[in-house]
PDBQT receptor file of N, H, CA, C and O in Angstrom, charges set to zero:
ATOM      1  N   UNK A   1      -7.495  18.117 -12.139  1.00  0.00    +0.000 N 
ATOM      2  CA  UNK A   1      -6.593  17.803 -11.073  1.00  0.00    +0.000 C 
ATOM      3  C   UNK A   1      -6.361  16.292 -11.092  1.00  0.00    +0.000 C 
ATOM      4  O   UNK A   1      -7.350  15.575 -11.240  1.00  0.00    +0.000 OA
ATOM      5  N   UNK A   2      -5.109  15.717 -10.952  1.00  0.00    +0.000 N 
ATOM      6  H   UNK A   2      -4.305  16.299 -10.832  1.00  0.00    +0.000 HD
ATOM      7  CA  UNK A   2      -4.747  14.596 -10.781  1.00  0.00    +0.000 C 
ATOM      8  C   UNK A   2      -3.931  14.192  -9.407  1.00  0.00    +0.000 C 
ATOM      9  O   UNK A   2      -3.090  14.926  -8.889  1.00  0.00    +0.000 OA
ATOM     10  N   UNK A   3      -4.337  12.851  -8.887  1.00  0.00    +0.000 N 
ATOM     11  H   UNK A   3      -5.020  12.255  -9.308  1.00  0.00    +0.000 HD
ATOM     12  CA  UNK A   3      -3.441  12.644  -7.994  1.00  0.00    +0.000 C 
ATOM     13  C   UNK A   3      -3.917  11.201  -7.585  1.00  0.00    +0.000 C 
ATOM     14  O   UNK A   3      -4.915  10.568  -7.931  1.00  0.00    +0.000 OA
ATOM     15  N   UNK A   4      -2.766  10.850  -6.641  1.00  0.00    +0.000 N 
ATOM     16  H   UNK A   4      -1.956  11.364  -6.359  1.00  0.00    +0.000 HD
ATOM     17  CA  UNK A   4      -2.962   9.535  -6.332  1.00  0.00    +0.000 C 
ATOM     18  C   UNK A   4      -2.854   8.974  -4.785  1.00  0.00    +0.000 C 
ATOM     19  O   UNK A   4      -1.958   9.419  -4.067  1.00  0.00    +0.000 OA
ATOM     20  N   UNK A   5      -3.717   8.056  -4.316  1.00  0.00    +0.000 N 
ATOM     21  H   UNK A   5      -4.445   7.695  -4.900  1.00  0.00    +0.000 HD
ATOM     22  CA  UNK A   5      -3.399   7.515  -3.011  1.00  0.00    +0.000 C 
ATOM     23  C   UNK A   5      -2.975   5.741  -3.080  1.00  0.00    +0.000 C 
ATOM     24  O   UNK A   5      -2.953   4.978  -4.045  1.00  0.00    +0.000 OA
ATOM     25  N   UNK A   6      -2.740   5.564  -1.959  1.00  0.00    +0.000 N 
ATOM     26  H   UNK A   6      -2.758   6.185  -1.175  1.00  0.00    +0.000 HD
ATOM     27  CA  UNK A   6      -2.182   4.307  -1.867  1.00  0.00    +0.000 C 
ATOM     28  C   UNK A   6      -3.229   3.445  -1.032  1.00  0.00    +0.000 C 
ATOM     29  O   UNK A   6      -3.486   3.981   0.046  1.00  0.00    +0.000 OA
ATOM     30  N   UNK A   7      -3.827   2.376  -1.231  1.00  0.00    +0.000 N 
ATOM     31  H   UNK A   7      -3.619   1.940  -2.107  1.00  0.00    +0.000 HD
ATOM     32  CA  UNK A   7      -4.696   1.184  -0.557  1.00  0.00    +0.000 C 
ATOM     33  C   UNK A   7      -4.429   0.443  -0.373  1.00  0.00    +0.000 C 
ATOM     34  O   UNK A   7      -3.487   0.227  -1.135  1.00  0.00    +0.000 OA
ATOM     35  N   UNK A   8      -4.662  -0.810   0.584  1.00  0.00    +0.000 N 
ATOM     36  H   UNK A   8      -5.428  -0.634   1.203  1.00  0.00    +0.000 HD
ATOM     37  CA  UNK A   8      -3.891  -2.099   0.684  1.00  0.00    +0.000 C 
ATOM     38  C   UNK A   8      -5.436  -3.215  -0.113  1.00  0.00    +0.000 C 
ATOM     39  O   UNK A   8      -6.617  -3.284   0.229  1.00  0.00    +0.000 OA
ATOM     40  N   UNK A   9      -4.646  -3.927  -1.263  1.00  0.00    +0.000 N 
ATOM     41  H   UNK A   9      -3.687  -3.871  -1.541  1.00  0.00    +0.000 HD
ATOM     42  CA  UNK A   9      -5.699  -4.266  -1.910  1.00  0.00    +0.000 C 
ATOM     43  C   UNK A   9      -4.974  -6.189  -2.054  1.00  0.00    +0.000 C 
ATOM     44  O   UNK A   9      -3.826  -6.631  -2.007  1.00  0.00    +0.000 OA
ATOM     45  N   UNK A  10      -6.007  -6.691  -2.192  1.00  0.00    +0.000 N 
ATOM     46  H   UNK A  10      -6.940  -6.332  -2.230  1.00  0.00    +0.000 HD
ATOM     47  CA  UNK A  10      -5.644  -8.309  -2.222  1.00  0.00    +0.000 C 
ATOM     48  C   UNK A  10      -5.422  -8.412  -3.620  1.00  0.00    +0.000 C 
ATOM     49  O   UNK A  10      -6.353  -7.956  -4.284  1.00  0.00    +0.000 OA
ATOM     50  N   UNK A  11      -4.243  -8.981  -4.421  1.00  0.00    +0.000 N 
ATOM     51  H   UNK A  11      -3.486  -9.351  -3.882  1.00  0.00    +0.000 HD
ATOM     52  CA  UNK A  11      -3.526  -9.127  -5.746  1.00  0.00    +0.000 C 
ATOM     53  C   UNK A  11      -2.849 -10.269  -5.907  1.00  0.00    +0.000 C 
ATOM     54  O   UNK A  11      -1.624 -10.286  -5.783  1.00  0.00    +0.000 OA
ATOM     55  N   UNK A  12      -3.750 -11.662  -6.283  1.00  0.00    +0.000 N 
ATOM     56  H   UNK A  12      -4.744 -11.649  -6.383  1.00  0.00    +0.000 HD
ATOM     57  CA  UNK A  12      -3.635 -12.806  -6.527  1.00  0.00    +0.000 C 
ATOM     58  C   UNK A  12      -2.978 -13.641  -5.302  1.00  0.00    +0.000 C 
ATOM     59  O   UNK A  12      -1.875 -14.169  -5.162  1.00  0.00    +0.000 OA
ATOM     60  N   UNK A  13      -4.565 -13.497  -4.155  1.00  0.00    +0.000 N 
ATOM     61  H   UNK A  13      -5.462 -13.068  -4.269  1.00  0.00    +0.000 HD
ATOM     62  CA  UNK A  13      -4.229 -13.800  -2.848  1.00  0.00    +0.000 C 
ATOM     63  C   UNK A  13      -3.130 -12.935  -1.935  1.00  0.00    +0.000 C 
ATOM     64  O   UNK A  13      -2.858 -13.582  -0.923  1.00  0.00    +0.000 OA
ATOM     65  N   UNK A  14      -2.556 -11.911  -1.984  1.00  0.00    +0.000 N 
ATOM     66  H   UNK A  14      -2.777 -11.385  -2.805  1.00  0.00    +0.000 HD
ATOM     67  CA  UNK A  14      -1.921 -11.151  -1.405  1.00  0.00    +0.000 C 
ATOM     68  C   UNK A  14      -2.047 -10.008  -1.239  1.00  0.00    +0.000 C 
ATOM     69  O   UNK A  14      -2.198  -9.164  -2.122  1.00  0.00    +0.000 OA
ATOM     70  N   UNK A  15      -1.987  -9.783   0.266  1.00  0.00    +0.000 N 
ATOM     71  H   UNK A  15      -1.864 -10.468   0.984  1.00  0.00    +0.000 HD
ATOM     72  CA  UNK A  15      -2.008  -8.316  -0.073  1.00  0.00    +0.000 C 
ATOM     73  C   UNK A  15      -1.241  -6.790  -0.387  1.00  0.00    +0.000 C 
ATOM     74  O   UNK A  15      -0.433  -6.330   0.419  1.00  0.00    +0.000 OA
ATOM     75  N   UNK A  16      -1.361  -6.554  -0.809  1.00  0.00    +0.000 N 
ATOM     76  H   UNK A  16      -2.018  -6.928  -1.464  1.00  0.00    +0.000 HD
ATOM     77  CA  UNK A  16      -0.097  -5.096  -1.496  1.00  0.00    +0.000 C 
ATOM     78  C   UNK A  16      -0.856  -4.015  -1.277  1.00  0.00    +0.000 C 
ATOM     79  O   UNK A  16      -2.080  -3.945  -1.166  1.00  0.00    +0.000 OA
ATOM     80  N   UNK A  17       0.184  -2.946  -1.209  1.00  0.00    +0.000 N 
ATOM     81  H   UNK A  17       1.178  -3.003  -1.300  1.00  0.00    +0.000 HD
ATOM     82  CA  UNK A  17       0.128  -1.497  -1.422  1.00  0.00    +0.000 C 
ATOM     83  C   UNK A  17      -0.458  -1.205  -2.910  1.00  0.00    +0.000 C 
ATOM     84  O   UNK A  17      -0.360  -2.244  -3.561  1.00  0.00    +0.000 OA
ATOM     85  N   UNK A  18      -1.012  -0.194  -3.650  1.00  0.00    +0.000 N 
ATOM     86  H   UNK A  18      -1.092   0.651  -3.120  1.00  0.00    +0.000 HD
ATOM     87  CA  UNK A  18      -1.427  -0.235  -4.661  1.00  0.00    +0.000 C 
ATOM     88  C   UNK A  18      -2.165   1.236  -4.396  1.00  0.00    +0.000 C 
ATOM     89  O   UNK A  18      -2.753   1.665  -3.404  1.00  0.00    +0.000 OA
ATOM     90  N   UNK A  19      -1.789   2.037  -6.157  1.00  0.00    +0.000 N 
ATOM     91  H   UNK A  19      -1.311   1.688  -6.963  1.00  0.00    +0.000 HD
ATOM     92  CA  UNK A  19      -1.888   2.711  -6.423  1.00  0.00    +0.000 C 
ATOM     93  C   UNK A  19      -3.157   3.158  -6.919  1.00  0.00    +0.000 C 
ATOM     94  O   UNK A  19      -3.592   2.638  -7.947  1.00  0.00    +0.000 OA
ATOM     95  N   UNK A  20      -3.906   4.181  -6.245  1.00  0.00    +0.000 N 
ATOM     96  H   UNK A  20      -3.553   4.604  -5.411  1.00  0.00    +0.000 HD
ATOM     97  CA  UNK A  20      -6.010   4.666  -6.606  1.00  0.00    +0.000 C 
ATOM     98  C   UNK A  20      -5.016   5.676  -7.686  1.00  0.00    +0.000 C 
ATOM     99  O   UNK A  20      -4.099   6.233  -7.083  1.00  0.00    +0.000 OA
ATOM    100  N   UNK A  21      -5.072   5.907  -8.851  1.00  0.00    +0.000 N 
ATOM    101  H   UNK A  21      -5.817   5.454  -9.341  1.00  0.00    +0.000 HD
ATOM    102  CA  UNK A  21      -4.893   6.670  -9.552  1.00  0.00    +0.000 C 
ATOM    103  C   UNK A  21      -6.253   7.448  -9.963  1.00  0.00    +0.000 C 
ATOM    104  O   UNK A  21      -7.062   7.038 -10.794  1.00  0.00    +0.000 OA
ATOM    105  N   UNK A  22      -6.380   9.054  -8.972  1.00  0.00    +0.000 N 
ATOM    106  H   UNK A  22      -5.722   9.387  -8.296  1.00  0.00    +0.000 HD
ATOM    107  CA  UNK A  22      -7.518   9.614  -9.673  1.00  0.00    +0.000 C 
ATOM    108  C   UNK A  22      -7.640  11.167 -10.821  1.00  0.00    +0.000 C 
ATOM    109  O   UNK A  22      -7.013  12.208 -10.621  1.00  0.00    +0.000 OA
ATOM    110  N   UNK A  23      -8.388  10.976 -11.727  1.00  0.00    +0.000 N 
ATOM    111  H   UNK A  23      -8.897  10.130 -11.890  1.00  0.00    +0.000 HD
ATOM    112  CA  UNK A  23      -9.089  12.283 -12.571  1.00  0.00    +0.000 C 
ATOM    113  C   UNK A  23      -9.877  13.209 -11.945  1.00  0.00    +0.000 C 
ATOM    114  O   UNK A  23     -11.029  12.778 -11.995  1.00  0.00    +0.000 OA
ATOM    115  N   UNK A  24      -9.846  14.200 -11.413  1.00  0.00    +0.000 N 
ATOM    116  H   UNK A  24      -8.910  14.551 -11.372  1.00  0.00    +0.000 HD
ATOM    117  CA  UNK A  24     -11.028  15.154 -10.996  1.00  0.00    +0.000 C 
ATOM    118  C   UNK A  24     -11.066  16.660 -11.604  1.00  0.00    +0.000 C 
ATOM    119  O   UNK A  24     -10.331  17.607 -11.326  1.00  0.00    +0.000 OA
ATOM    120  N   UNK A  25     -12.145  16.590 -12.518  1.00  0.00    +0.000 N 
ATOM    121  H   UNK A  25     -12.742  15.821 -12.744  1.00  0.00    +0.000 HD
ATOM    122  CA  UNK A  25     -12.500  18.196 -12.845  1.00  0.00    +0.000 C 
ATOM    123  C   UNK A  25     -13.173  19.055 -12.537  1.00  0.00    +0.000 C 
ATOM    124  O   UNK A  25     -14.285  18.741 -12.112  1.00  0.00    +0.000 OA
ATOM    125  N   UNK A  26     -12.840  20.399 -12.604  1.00  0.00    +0.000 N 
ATOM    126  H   UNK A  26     -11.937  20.654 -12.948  1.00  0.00    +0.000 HD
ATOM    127  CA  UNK A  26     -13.496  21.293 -11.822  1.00  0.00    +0.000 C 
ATOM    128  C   UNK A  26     -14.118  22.116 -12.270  1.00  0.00    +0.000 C 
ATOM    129  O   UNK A  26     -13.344  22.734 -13.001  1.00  0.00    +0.000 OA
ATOM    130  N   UNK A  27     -15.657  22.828 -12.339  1.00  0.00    +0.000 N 
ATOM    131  H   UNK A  27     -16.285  22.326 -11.745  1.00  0.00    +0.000 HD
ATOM    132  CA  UNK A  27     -15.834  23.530 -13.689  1.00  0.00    +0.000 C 
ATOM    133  C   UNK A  27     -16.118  24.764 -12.644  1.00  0.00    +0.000 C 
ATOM    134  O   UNK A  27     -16.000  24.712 -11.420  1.00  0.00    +0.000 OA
ATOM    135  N   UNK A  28     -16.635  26.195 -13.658  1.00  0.00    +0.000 N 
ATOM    136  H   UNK A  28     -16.731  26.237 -14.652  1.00  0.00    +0.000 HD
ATOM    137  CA  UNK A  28     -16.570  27.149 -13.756  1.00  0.00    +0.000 C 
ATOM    138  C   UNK A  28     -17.406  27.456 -11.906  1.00  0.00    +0.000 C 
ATOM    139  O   UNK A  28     -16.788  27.976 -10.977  1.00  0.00    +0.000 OA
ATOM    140  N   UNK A  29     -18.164  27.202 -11.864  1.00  0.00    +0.000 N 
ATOM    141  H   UNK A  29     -18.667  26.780 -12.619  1.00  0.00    +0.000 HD
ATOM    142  CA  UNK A  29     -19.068  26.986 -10.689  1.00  0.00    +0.000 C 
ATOM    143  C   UNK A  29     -18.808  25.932  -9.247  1.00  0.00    +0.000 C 
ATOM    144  O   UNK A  29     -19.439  25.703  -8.215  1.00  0.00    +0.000 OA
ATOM    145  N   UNK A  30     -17.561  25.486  -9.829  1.00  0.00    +0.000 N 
ATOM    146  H   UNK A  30     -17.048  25.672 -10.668  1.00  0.00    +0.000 HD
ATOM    147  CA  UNK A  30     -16.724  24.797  -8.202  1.00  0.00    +0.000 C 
ATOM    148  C   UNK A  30     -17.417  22.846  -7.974  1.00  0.00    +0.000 C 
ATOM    149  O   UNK A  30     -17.270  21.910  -7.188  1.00  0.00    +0.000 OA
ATOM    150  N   UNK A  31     -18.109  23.142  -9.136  1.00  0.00    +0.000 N 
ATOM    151  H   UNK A  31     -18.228  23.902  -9.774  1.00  0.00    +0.000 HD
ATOM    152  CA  UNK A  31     -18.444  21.756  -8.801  1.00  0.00    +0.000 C 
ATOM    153  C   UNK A  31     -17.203  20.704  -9.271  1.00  0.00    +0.000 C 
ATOM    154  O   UNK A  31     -16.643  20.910 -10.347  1.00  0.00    +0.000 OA
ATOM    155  N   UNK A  32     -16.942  19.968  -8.715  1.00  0.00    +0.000 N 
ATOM    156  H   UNK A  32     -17.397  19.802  -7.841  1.00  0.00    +0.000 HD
ATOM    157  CA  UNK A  32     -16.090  18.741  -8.972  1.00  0.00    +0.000 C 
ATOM    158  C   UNK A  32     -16.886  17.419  -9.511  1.00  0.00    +0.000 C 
ATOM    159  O   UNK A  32     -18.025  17.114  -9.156  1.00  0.00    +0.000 OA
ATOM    160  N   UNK A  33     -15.963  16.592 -10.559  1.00  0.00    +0.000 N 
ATOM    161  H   UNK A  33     -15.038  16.839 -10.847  1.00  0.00    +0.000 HD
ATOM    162  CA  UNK A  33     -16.417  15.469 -11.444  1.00  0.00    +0.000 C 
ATOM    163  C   UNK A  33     -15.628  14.675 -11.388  1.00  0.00    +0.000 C 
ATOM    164  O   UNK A  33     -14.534  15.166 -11.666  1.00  0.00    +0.000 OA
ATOM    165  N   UNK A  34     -15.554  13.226 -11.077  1.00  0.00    +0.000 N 
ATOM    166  H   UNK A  34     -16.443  12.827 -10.851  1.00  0.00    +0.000 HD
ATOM    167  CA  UNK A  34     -14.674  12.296 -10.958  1.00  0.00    +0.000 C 
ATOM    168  C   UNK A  34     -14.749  12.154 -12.522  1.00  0.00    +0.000 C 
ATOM    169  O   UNK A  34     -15.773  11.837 -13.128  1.00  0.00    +0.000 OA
ATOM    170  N   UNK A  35     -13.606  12.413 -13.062  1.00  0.00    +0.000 N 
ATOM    171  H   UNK A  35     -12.775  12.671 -12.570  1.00  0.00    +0.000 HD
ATOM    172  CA  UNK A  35     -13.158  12.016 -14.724  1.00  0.00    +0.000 C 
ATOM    173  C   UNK A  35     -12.603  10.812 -14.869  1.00  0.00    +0.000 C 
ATOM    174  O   UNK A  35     -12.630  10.470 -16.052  1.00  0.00    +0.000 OA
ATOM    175  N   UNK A  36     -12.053   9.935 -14.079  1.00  0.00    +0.000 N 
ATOM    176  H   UNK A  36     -12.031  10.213 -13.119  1.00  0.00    +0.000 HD
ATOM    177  CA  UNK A  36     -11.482   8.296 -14.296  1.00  0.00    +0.000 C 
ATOM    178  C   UNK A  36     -10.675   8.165 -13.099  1.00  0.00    +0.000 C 
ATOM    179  O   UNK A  36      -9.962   9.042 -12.610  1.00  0.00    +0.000 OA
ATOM    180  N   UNK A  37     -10.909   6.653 -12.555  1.00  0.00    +0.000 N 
ATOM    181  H   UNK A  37     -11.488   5.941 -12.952  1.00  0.00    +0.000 HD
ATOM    182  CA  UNK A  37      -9.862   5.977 -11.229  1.00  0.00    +0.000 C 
ATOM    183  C   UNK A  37      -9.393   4.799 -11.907  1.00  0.00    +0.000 C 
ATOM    184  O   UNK A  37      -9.939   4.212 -12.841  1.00  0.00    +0.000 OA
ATOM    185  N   UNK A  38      -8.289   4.519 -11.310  1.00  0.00    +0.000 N 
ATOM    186  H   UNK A  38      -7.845   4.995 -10.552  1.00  0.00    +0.000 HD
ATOM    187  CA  UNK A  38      -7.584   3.147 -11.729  1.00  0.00    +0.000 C 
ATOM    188  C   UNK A  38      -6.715   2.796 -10.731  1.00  0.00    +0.000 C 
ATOM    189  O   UNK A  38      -5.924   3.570 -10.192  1.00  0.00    +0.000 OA
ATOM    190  N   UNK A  39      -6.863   1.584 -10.469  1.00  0.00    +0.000 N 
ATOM    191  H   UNK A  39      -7.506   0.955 -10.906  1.00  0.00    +0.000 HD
ATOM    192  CA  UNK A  39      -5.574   0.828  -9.391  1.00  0.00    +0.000 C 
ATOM    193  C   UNK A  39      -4.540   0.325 -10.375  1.00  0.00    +0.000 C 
ATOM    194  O   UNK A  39      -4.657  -0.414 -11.353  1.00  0.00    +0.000 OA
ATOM    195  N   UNK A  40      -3.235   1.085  -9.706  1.00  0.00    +0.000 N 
ATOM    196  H   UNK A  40      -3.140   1.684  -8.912  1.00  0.00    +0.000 HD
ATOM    197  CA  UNK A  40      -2.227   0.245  -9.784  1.00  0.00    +0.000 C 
ATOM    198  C   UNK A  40      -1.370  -0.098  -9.159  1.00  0.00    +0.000 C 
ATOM    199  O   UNK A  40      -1.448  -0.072  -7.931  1.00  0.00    +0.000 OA
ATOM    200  N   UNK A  41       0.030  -0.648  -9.986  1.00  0.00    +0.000 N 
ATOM    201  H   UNK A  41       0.094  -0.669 -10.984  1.00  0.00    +0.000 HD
ATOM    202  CA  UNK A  41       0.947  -1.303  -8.872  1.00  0.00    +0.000 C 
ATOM    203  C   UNK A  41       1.391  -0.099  -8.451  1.00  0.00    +0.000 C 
ATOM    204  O   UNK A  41       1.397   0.001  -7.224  1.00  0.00    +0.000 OA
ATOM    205  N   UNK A  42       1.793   0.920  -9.091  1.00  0.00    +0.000 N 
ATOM    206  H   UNK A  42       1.789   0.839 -10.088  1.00  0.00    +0.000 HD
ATOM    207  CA  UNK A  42       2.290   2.056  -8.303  1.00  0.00    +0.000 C 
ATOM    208  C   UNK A  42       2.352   3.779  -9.581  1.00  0.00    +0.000 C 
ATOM    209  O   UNK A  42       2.014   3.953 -10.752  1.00  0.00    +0.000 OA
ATOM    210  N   UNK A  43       2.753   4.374  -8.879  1.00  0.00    +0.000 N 
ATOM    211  H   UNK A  43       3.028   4.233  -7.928  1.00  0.00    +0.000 HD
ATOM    212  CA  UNK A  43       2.638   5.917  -9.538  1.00  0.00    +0.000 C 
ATOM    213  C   UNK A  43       3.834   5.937 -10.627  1.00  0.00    +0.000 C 
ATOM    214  O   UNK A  43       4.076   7.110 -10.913  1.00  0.00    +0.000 OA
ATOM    215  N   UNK A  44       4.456   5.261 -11.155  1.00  0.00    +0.000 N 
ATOM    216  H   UNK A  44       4.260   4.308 -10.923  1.00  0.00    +0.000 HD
ATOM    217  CA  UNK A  44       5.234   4.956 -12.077  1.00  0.00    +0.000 C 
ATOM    218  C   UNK A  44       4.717   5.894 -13.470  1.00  0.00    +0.000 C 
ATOM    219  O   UNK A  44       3.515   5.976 -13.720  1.00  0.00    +0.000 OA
ATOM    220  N   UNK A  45       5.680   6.535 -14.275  1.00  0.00    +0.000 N 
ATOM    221  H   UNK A  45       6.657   6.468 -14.071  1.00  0.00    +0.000 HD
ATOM    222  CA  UNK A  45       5.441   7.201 -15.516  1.00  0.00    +0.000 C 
ATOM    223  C   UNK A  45       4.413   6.437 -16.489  1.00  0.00    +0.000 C 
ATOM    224  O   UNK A  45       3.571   7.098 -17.097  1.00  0.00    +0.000 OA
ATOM    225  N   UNK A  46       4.488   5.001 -16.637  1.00  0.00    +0.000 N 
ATOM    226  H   UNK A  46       5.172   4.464 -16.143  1.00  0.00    +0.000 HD
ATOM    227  CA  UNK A  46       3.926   3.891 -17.683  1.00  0.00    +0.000 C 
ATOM    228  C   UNK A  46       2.714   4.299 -17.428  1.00  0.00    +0.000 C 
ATOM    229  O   UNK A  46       2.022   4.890 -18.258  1.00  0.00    +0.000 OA
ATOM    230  N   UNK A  47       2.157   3.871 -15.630  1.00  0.00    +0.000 N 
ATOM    231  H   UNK A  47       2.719   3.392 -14.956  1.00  0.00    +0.000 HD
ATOM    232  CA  UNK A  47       0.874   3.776 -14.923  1.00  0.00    +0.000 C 
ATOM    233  C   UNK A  47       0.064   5.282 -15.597  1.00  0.00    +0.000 C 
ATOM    234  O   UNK A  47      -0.989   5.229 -16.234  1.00  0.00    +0.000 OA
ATOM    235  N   UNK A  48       0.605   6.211 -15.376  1.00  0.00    +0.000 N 
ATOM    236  H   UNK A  48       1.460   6.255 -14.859  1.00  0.00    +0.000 HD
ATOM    237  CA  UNK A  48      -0.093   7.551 -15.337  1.00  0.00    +0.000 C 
ATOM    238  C   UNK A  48      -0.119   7.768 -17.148  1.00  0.00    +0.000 C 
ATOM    239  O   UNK A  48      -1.001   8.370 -17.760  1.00  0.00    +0.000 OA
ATOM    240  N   UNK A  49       0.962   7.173 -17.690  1.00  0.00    +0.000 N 
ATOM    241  H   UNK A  49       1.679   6.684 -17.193  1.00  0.00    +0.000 HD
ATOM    242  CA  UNK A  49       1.212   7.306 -18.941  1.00  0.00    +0.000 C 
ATOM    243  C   UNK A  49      -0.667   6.429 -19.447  1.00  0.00    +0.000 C 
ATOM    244  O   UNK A  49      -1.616   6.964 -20.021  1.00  0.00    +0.000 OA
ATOM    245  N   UNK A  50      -0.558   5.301 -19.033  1.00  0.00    +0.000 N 
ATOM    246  H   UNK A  50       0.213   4.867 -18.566  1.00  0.00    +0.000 HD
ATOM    247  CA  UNK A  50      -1.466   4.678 -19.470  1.00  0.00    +0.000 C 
ATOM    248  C   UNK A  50      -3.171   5.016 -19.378  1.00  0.00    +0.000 C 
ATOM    249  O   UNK A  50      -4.039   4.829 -20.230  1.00  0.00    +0.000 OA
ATOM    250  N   UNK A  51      -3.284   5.652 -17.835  1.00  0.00    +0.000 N 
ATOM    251  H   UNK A  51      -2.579   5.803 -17.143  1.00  0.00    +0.000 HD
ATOM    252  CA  UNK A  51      -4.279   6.204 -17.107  1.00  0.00    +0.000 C 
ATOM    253  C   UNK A  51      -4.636   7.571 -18.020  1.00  0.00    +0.000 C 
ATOM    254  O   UNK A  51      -5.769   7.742 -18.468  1.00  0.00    +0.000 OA
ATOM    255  N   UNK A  52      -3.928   8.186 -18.165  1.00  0.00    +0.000 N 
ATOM    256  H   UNK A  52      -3.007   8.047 -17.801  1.00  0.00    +0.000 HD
ATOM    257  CA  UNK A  52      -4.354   9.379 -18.953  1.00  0.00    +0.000 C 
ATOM    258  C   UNK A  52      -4.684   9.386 -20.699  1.00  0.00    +0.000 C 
ATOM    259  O   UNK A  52      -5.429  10.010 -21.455  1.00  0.00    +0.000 OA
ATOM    260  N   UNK A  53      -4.110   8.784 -20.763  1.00  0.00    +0.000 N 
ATOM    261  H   UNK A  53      -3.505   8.278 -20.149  1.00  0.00    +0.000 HD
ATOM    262  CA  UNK A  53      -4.308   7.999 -22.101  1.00  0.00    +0.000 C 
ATOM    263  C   UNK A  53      -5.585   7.294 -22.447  1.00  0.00    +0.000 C 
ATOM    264  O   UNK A  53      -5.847   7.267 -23.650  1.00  0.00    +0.000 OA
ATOM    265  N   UNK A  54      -6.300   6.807 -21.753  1.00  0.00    +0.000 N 
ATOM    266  H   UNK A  54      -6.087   6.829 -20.777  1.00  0.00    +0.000 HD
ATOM    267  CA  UNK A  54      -7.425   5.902 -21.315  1.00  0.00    +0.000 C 
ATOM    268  C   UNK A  54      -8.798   6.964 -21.137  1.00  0.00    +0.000 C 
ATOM    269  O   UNK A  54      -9.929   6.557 -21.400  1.00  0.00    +0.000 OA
ATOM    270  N   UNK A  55      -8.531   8.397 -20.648  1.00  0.00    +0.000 N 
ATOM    271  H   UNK A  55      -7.612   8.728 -20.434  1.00  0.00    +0.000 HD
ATOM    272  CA  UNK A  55      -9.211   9.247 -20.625  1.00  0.00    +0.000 C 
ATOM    273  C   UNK A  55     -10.108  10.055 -21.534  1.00  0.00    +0.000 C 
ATOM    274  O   UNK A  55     -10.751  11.003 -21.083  1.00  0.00    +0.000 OA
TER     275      UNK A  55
C-alpha cells in the first residue's frame, strides 16, 4: 500500500507544506511493515517516480 500525507516542515528557514511519502506492506497474517518514507515537495509523478525506485 502506498500513500501520502502532507506536514508543515521548516525548508531552508521556512516553513512549507511537504509531502510524507509512505511504503506499507502487508503480509499473509495482517501484520503491517513500514517498507520506506520520504519527504517531499509534493506528490508529483518525479517524487513517487523516484520514491519507488529507491525501494
Amino acid at each position: 500500500m502506498i500513500d501520502a500525507r502532507y506536514e508543515q516542515v521548516r525548508v531552508d528557514g521556512l516553513v512549507r507544506d511537504c509531502a510524507v511519502l509512505i511504503a506499507l506492506g502487508i503480509d499473509s497474517q495482517g501484520k503491517r511493515e513500514v517498507l520506506g518514507v520520504q519527504v517531499s515537495l509534493s506528490e508529483t509523478e518525479v517524487y513517487w517516480r523516484e520514491f519507488l525506485g529507491g525501494l
